[in-house]
C-alpha positions as CSV (number, residue, x, y, z in Angstrom):
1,X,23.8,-12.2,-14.9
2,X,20.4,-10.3,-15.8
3,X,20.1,-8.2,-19.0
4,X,17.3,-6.7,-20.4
5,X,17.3,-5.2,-24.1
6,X,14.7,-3.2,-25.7
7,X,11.5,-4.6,-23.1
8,X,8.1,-3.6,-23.0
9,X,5.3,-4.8,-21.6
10,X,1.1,-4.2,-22.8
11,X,-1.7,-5.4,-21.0
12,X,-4.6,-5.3,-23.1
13,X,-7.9,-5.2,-21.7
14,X,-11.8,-4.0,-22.4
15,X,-11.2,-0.6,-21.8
16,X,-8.0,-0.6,-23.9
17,X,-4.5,-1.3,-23.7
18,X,-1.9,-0.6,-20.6
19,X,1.4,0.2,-21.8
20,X,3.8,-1.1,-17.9
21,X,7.1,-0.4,-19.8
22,X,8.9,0.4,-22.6
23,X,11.9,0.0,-24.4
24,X,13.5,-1.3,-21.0
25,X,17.7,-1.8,-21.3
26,X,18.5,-3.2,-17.9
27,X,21.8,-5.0,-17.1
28,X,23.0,-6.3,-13.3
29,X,26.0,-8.4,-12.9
30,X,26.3,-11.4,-11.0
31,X,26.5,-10.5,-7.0
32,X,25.3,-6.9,-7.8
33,X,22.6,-5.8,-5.6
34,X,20.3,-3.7,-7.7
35,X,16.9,-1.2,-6.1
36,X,14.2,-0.1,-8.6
37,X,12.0,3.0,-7.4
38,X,9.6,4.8,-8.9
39,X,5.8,5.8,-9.0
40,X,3.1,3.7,-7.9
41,X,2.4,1.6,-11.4
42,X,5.0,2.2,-13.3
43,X,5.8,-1.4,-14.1
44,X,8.2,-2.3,-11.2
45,X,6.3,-5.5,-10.4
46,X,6.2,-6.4,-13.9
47,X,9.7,-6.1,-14.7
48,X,10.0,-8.3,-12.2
49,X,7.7,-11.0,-13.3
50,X,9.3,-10.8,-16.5
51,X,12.6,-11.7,-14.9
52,X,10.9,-14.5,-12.9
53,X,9.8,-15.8,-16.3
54,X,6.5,-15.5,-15.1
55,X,5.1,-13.0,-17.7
56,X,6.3,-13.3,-21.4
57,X,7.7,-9.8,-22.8
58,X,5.9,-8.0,-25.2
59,X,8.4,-7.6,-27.1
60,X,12.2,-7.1,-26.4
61,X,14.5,-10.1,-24.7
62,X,15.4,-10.9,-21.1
63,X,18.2,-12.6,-20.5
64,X,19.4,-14.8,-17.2
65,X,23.2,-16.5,-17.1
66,X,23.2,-15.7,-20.8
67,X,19.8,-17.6,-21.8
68,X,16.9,-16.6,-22.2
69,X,13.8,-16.8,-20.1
70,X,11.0,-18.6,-21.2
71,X,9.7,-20.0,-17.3
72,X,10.6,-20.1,-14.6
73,X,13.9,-20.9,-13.4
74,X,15.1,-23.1,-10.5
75,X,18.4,-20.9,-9.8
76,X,15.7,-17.8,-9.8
77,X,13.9,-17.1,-6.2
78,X,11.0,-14.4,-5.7
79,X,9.7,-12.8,-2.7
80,X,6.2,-11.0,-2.6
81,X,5.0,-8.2,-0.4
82,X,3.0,-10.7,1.8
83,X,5.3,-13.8,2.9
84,X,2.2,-16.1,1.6
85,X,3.0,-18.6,4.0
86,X,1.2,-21.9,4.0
87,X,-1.0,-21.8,7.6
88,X,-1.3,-25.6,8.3
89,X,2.3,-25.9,7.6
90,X,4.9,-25.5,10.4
91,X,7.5,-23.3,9.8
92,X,10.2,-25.9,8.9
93,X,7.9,-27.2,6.6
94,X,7.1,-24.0,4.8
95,X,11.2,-23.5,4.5
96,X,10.6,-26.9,2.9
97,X,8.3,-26.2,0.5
98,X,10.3,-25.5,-3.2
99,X,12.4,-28.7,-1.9
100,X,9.1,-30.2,-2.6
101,X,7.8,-28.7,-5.4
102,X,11.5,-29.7,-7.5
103,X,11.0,-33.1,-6.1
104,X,14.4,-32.7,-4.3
105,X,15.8,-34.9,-1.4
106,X,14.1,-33.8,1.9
107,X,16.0,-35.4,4.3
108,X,19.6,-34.1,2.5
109,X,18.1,-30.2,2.9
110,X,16.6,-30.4,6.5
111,X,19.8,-29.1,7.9
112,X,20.3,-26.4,5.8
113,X,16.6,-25.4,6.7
114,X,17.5,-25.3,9.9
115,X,20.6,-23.2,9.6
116,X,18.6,-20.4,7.6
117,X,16.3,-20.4,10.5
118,X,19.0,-19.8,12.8
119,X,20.7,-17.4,11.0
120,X,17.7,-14.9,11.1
121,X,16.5,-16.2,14.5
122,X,14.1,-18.5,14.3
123,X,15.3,-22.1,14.9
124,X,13.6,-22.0,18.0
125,X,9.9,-21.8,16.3
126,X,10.1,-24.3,13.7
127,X,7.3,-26.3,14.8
128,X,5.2,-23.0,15.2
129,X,2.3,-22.4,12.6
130,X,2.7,-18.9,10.9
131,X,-0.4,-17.8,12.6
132,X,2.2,-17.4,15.6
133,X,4.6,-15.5,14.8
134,X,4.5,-11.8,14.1
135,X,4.6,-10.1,10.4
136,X,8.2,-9.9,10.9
137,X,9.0,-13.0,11.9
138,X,6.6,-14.0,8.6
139,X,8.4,-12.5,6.3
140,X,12.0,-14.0,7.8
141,X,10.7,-17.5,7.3
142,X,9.4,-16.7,3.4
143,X,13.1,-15.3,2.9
144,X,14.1,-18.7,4.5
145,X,12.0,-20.3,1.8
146,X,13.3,-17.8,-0.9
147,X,16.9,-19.2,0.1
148,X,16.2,-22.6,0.7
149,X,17.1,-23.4,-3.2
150,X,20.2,-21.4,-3.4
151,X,19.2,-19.4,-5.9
152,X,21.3,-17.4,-7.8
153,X,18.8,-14.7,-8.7
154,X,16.5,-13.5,-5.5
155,X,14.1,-10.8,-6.4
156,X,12.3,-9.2,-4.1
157,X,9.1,-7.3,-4.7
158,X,8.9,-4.5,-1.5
159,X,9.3,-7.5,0.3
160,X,9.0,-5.2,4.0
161,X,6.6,-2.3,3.1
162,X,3.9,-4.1,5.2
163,X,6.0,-3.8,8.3
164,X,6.7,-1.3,10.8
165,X,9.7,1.0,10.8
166,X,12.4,-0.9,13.2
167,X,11.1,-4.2,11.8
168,X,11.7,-3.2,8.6
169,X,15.2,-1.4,9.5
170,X,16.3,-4.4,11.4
171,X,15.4,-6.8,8.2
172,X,17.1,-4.5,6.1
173,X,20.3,-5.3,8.2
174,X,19.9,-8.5,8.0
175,X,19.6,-8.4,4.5
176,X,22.2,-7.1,4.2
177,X,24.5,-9.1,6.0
178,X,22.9,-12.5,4.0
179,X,23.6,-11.2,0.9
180,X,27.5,-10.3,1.4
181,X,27.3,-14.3,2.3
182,X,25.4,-15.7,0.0
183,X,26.7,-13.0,-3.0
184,X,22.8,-13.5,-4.6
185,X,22.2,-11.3,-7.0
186,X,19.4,-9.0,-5.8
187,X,17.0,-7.2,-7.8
188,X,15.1,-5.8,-5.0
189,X,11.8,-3.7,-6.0
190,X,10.6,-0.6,-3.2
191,X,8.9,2.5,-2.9
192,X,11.7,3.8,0.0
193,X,14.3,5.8,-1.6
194,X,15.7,5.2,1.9
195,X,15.6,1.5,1.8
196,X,17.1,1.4,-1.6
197,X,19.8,3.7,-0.9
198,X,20.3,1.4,2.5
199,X,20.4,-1.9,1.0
200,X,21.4,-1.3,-2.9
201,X,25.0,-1.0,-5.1
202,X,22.7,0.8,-7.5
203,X,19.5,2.1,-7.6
204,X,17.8,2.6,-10.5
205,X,15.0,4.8,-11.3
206,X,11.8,4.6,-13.2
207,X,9.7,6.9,-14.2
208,X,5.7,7.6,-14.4
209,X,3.9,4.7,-16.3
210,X,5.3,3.6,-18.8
211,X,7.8,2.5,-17.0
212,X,11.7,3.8,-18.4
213,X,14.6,4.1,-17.0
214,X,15.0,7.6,-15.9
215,X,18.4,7.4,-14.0
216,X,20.9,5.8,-12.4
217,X,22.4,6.4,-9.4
218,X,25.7,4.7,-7.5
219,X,25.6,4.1,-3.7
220,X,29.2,4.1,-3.1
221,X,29.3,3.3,0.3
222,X,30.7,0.2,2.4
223,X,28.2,-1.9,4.1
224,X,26.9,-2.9,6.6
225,X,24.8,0.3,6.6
226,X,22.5,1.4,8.8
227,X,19.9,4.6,8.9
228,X,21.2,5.7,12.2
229,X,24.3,8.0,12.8
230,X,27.0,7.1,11.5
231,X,30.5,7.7,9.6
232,X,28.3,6.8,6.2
233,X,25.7,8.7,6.6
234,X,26.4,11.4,4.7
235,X,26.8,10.0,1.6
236,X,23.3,7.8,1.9
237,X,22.0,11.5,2.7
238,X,23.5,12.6,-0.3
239,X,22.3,9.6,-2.8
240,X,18.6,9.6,-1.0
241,X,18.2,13.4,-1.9
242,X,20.0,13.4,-5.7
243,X,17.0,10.0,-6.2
244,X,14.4,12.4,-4.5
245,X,14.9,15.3,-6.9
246,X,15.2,13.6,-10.0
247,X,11.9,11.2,-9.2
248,X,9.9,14.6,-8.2
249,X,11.2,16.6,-11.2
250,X,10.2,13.8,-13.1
251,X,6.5,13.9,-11.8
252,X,5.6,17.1,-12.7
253,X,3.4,18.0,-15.3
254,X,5.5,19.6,-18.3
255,X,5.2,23.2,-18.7
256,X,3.6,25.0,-21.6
């Protein structure tokens, strides 16, 4: 569904040029949920822009359903850190909003707006402004958004790192449980090895800027998952501390 050959990304600025990544070869097939982790600006974000068809590549190709990406796509959804919700817009009416923007039949995708609010809990505050509802909540109703379109690609850039632990466990969950219904393909971008590991088929690792891939590593175990006791938990253990090792070994300075 998404492949990526040869990618790299420079900024160029006044004080010289920023090489984000480099010689990127990235593929995830369609349904596959997909983590990238790694250091603190090592291109994560970008690779995700470049997906979006928001930022044109350096140099190299990236690839959706076999073409490739030039803009932005309608079948493409992507989720920021902050749910930059629209605060004179009800909550509906932010659900509503790419309906809008692809000049698409309001009235015809009402109901489905309303059944993604109830299916993460919300269809009782549809009328409320964002400016009601907690950071949580926020973020539920910008995944509502995210969804609204049906989009075959969601990516999701640390979509829950502003949120507290049990919010962001229970979200994860729920995650979870929308993408074995919806069968998305998720491309979801975090600083948790623990939310990776949670939520991801693979996760794959980056290392220090610029951004390569360092490693890949399986998550071979059913879902739903959870970060409580359990009969998986073990083998998340297992894949958190292999990704833990091989990001810190890859962060150290090399020896002379």
């Amino acid at each position: 569904m998404i492949r990526l050959r040869g990618v790299s990304q420079v900024f160029g600025g006044r004080r010289g040029a920023v090489e984000a990544l480099r010689a990127v070869d990235l593929d995830v097939a369609g349904g596959e949920f997909v983590a990238v982790v790694g250091r603190s600006g090592c291109g994560k974000s970008t690779l995700l822009r470049l997906i979006a068809g928001l930022l044109p590549a350096t140099s190299g190709e990236v690839r959706v359903d076999g073409e490739p990406v030039v803009k932005p796509r309608r079948d493409v959804a992507i989720m920021f850190q902050r749910p930059a919700l629209l605060p004179w817009r009800s909550v509906l009416d932010n659900v509503l909003l790419p309906v809008e923007v692809f000049g698409w039949p309001r009235d015809e995708h009402r109901t489905r707006a309303h059944s993604l609010l109830e299916m993460v809990g919300l269809e009782t505050f549809h009328r409320r402004l964002p400016h009601e509802l907690s950071g949580g909540m926020q973020q539920r109703v910008a995944l509502c958004r995210a969804l609204i379109q049906r989009p075959r690609v969601l990516l999701m850039d640390e979509p829950f790192s502003a949120l507290d632990a049990l919010t962001r466990e229970e979200l994860s969950i729920e995650l979870q449980q929308i993408h074995m219904e919806h069968a998305a393909t998720v491309v979801l971008v975090t600083h948790s090895i623990e939310e990776a590991v949670l939520l991801a088929d693979r996760v794959v690792a980056f290392t220090p800027r610029p951004g390569r891939i360092l490693t890949t590593v399986a998550v071979d175990v059913p879902r739903p998952r959870t970060l409580g006791q359990g009969a998986h938990t073990a083998g998340l253990a297992r894949c958190s501390a292999e990704l833990h090792e091989i990001l810190g070994a890859a962060s150290q300075p090399p020896h002379r």
